[in-house]
C-alpha positions as CSV (number, residue, x, y, z in Angstrom):
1,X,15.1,248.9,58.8
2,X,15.2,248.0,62.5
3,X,12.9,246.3,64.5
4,X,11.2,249.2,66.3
5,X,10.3,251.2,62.7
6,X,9.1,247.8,61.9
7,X,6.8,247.9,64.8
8,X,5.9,251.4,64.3
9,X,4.4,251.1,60.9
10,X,1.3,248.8,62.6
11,X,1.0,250.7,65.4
12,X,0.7,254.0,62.9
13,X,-1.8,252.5,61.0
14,X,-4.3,250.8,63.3
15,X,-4.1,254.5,65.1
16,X,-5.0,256.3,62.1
17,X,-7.8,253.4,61.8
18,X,-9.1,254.7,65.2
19,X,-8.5,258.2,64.3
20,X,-11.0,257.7,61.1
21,X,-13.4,256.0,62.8
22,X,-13.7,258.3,65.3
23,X,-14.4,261.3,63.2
24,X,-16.8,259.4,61.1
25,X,-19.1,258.7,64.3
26,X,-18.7,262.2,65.3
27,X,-19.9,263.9,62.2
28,X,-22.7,261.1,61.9
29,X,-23.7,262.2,65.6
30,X,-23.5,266.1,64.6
31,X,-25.7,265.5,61.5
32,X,-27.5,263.8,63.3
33,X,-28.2,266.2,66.1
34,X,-28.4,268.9,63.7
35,X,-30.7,267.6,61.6
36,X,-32.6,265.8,64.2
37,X,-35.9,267.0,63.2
38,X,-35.6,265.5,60.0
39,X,-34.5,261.8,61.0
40,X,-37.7,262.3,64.1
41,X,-40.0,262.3,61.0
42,X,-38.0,259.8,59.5
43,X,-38.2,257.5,62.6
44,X,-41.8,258.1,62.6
45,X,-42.0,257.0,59.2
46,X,-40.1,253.8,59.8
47,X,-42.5,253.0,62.7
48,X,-45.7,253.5,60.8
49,X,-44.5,251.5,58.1
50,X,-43.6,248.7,60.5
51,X,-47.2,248.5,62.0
52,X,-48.7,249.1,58.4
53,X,-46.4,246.4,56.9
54,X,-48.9,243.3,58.0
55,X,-51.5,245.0,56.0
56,X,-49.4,245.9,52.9
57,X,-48.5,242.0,53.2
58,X,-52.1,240.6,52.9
59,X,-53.4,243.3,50.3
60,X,-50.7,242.2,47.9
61,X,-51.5,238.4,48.3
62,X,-54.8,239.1,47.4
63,X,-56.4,239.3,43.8
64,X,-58.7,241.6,41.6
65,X,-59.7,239.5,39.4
66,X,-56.6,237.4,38.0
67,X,-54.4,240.4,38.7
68,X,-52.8,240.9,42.2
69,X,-53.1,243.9,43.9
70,X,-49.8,246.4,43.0
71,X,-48.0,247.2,46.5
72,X,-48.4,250.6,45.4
73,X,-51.8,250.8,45.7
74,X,-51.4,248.5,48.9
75,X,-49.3,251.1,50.1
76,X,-51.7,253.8,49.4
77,X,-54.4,252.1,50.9
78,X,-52.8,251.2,54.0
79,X,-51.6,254.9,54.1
80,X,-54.8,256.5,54.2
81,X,-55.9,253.9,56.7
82,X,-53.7,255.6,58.8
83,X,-54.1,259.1,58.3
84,X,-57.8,258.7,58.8
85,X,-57.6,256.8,61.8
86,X,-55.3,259.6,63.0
87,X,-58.2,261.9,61.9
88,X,-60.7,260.3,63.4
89,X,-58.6,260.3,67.0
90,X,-58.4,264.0,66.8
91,X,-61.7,265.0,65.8
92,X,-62.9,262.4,68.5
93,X,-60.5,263.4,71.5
94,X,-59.8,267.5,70.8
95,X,-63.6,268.5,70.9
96,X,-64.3,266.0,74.1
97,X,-60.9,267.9,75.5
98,X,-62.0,271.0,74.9
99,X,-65.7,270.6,76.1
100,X,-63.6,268.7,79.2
101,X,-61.2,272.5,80.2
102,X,-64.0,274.7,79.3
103,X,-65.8,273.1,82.5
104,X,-62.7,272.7,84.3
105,X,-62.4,276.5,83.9
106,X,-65.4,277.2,85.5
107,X,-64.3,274.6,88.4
108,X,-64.9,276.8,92.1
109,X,-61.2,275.6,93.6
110,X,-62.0,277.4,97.1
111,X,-65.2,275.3,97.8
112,X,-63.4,272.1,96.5
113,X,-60.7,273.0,98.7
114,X,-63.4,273.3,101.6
115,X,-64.6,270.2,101.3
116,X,-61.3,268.7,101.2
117,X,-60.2,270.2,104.2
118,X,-62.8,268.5,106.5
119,X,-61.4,264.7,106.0
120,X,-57.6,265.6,105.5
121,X,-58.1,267.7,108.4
122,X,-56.4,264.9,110.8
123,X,-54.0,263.9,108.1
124,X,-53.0,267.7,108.0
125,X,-52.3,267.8,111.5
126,X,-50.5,264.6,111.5
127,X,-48.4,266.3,108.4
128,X,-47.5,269.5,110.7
129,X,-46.8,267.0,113.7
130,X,-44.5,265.3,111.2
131,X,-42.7,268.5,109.9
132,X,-43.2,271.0,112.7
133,X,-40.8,273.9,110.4
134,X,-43.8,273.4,107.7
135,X,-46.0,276.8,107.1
136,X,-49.8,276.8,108.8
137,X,-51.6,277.6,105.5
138,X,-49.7,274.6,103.8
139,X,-52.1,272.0,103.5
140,X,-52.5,268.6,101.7
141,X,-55.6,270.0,100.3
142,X,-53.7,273.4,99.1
143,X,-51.0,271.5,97.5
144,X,-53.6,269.1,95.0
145,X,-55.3,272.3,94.2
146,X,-52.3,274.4,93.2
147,X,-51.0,271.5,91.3
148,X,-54.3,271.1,89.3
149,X,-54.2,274.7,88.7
150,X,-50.7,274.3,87.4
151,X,-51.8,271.6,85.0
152,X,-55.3,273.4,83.6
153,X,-53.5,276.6,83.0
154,X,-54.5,277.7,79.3
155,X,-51.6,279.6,79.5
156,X,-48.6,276.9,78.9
157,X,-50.3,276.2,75.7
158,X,-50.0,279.7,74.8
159,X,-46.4,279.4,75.5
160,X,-45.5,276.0,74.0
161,X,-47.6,277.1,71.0
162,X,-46.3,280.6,70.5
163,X,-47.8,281.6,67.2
164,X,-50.5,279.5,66.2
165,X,-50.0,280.3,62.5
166,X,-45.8,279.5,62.9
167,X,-47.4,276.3,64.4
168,X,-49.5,275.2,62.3
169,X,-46.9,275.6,59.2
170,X,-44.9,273.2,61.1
171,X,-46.9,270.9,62.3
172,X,-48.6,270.4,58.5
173,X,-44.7,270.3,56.9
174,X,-44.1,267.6,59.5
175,X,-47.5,265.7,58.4
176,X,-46.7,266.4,54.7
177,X,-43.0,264.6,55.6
178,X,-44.0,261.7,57.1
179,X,-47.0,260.9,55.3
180,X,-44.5,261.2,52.0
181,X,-41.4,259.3,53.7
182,X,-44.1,256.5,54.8
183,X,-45.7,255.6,51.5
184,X,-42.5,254.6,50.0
185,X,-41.4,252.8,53.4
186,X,-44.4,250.9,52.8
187,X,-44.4,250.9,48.8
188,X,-40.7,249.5,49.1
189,X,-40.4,247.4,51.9
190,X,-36.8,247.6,51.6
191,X,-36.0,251.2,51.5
192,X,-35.1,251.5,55.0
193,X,-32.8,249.0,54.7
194,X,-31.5,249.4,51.8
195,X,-30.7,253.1,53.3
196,X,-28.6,252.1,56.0
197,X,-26.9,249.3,53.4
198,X,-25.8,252.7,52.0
199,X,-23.4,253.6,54.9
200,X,-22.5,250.1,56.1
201,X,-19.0,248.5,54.5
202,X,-19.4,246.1,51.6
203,X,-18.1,243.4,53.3
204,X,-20.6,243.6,56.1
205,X,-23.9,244.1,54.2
206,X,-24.9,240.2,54.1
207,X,-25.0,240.5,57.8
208,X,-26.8,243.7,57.9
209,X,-29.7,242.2,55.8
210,X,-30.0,239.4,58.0
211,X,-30.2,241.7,61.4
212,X,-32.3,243.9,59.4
213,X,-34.9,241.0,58.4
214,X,-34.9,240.1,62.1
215,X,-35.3,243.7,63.5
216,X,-38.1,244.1,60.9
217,X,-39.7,240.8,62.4
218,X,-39.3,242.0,66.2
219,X,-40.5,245.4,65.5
220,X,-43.9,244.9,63.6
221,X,-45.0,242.4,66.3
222,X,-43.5,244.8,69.3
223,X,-45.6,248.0,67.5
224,X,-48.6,246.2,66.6
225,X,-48.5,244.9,69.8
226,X,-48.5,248.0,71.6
227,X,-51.3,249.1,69.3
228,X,-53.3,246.7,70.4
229,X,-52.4,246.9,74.3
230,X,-53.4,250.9,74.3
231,X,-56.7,250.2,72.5
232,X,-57.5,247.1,75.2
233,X,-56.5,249.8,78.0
234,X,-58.6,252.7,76.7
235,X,-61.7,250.4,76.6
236,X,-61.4,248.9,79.8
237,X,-60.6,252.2,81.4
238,X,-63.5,253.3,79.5
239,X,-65.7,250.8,80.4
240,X,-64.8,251.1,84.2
241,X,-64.6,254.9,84.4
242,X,-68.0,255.5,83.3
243,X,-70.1,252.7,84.3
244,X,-68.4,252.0,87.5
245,X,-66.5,255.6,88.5
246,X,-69.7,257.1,88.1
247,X,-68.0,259.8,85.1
248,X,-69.8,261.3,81.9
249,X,-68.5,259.1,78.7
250,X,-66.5,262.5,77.4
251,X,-64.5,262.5,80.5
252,X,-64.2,258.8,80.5
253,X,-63.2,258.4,77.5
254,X,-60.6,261.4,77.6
255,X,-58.9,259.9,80.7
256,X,-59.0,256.4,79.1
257,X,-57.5,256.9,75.9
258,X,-54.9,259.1,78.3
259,X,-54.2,256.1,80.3
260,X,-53.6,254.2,77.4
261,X,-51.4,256.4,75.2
262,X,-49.0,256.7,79.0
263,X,-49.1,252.9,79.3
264,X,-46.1,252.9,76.7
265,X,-43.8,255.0,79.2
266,X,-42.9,251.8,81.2
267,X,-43.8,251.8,84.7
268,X,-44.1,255.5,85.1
269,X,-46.8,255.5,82.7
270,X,-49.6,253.4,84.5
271,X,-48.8,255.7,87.5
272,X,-49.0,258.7,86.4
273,X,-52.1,257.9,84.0
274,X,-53.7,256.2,87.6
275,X,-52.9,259.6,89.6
276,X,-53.9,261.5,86.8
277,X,-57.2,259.9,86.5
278,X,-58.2,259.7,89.9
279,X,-57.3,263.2,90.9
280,X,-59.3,264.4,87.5
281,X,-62.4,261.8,88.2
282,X,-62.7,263.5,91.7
283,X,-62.5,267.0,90.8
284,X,-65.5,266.0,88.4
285,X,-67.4,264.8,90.8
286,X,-66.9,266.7,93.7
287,X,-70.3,267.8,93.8
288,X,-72.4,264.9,93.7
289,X,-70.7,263.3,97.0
290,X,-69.8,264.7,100.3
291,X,-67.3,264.6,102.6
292,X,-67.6,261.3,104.0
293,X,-67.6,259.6,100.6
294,X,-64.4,261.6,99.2
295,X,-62.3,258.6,100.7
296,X,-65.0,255.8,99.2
297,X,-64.6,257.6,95.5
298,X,-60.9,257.9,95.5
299,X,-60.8,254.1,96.4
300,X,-63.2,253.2,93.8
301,X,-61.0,255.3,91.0
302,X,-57.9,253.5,92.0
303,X,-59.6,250.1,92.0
304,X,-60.2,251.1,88.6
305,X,-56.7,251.7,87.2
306,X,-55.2,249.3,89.0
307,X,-57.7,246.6,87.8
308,X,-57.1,247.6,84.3
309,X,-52.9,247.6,85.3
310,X,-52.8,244.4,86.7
311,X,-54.9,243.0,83.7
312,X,-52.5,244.4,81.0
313,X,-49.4,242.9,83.3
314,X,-50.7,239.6,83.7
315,X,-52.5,239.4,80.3
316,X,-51.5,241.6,77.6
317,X,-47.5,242.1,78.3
318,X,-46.3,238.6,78.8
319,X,-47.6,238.1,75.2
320,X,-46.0,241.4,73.9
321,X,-42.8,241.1,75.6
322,X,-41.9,238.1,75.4
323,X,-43.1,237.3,71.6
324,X,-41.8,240.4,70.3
325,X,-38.6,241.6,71.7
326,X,-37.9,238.2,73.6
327,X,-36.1,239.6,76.5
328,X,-35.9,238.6,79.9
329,X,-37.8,240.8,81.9
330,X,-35.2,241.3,84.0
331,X,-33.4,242.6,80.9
332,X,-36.1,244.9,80.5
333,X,-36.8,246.0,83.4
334,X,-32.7,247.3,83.8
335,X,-32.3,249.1,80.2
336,X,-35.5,251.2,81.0
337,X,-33.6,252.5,84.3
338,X,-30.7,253.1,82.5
339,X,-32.4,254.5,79.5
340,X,-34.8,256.9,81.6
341,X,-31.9,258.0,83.8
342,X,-30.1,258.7,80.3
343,X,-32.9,260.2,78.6
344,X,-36.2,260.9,80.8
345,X,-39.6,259.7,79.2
346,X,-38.7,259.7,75.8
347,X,-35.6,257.0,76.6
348,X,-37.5,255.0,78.3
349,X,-39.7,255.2,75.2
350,X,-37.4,254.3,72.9
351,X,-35.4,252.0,75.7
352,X,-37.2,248.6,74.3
353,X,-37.2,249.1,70.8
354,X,-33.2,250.3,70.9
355,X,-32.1,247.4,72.8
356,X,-34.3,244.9,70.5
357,X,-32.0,246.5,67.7
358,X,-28.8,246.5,69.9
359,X,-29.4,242.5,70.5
360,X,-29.9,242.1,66.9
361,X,-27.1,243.5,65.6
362,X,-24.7,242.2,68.6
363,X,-25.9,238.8,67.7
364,X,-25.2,239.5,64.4
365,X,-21.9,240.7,64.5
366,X,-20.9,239.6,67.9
367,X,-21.9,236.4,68.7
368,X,-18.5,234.7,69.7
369,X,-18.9,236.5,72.9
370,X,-19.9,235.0,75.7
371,X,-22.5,238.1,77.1
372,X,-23.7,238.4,74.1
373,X,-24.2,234.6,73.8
374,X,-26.0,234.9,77.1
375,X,-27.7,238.2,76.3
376,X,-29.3,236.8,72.8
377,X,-30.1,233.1,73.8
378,X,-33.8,233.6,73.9
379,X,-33.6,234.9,70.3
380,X,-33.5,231.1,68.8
């Protein structure tokens, strides 16, 4: 045999070892994609495990009696902890959302427009001066009011919805799922893992239970965290909406709890929640202020959500952040960019939690590397 079939016969095989691999990742991808609602539910599952797992924990170190409490029935109890505090939030928030559209439907757009039009009058004609090819009838005023018209528009529910009964089917075999998957995530704490043992080479599986262990550890403190953070923000908002904005508690609330469910979107969250809330606390009270107050009210709103803002970035994320995930900020701050440019809101949702398991598993399995090295140090 010469030297080149010699040669060959290592080549052949490390190409069919890329070959394999390769089709293994795609079909996980396509089974993935294809069964996508399934592993959502099963995600969801995972998550509320993670931020029931503290409880599950000091139930079962507890005692009736001489006996210890089962973690089945620590599971069980922490499970209907959850489902009635996600009771509770709907039966609290859908009626106070409802009550809040059925007077926004009977909101009189042309005389809010009116009395719009007399203070933005000079910033309208500093906007035509500006952008001379612009329409007449187009109109800072006219813009706000076509946009709020485009988000209180009963009909994209209708739409998204469809059929309320093909809806609500779903939406209760989703519940059924999850609340199922998430009793034995909690029952067994190591079902997850012990599901993607499963899939993960033999000689690899010490490792995995190690960056599993870790993940675990990140993850309940980075979801408990943000628990805690959205609860802080919907009181304060609360608190400052209604006793300082001047708004009913339904519509304060309502706004609050909105401003702290966006707050997890990184960045574009607090922004959105801020313009959303001030443009919606305005419309509210457009008739208890005239003109000359409009710009007094706005200023007051966004002194509000900005208040509430800087408190939750001086105060609440340091401690998240940086005992959770224990990433640079910096670090942060660049896989949200590239994770919302990959995958809109819902990357940059998922942006810290995916690179908190990335880090893990690169520390893991790739530590002899010198970015890695870098990437992981504050891990120790």
């Amino acid at each position: 045999m010469n030297s080149n079939s010699t040669l060959e016969i290592p080549f052949m095989n490390k190409l069919a070892k890329y070959i394999i691999i390769a089709s293994v990742s795609a079909i996980v991808l396509f089974l993935a994609w294809y069964f996508s609602s399934v592993l959502t539910s099963i995600l969801i599952s995972a998550v509320l495990a993670l931020i029931g797992k503290p409880l599950v924990e000091f139930l079962t170190s507890l005692k009736i009696g001489r006996r210890p409490i089962s973690n089945s029935l620590a599971a069980a109890f922490t499970l209907v902890l959850i489902v009635a505090l996600c009771i509770f939030l709907i039966l609290f928030i859908v009626p106070l959302v409802g009550s809040i559209f059925s007077d926004l439907s009977n909101i009189d757009w042309d005389g809010i427009k009116a009395k719009l039009a007399v203070p933005l009058m000079n910033y309208n004609i500093k906007l035509h001066q500006m952008f001379p090819t612009l329409e007449s009838d187009i109109t800072i005023e006219s813009l706000v009011m076509n946009k709020m018209r485009e988000i209180i528009n009963f009909g994209v529910f209708a739409d998204t919805f469809g059929s309320i009964t093909s809806f609500i089917v779903s939406f209760f075999i989703s519940a059924f799922t999850i609340v199922f998957v998430t009793f034995f995530f909690l029952k067994d704490k190591d079902t997850f893992t012990n599901m993607i043992l499963a899939i993960v080479p033999t000689k690899y599986e010490e490792n995995t239970k190690r960056a599993m262990e870790s993940v675990n550890r990140l993850l309940v403190r980075y979801f408990g965290g943000i628990c805690i953070e959205t609860l802080l923000i919907t009181i304060l908002n609360t608190i400052g909406l209604h006793f300082i904005g001047g708004l009913s508690f339904q519509m304060a609330v309502v706004l609050a709890f909105l401003s702290g469910v966006l707050n997890v979107i990184p960045y574009i969250g607090p922004l959105a929640a801020g313009a959303f809330g001030t443009i919606m606390g305005m419309i509210s009270l457009i008739g208890t202020f005239n003109e000359v107050a409009l710009g007094f009210v706005i200023l007051k709103f966004i002194a509000i959500f900005v208040v509430t803002h800087l408190i939750d970035v001086f105060i609440f994320q340091p401690y998240i952040y940086s005992n959770s995930v224990k990433a640079h900020p910096l670090e942060i701050f660049i896989v949200i960019l590239m994770a919302g440019h990959i995958g809109g809101i819902v990357g940059m949702l998922v942006a810290i939690p995916a690179y908190t398991v990335l880090r893990v598993f690169a520390k893991e399995f790739f530590s002899k590397f010198k970015v890695v090295q870098k990437l992981t140090d504050r891990m120790e």
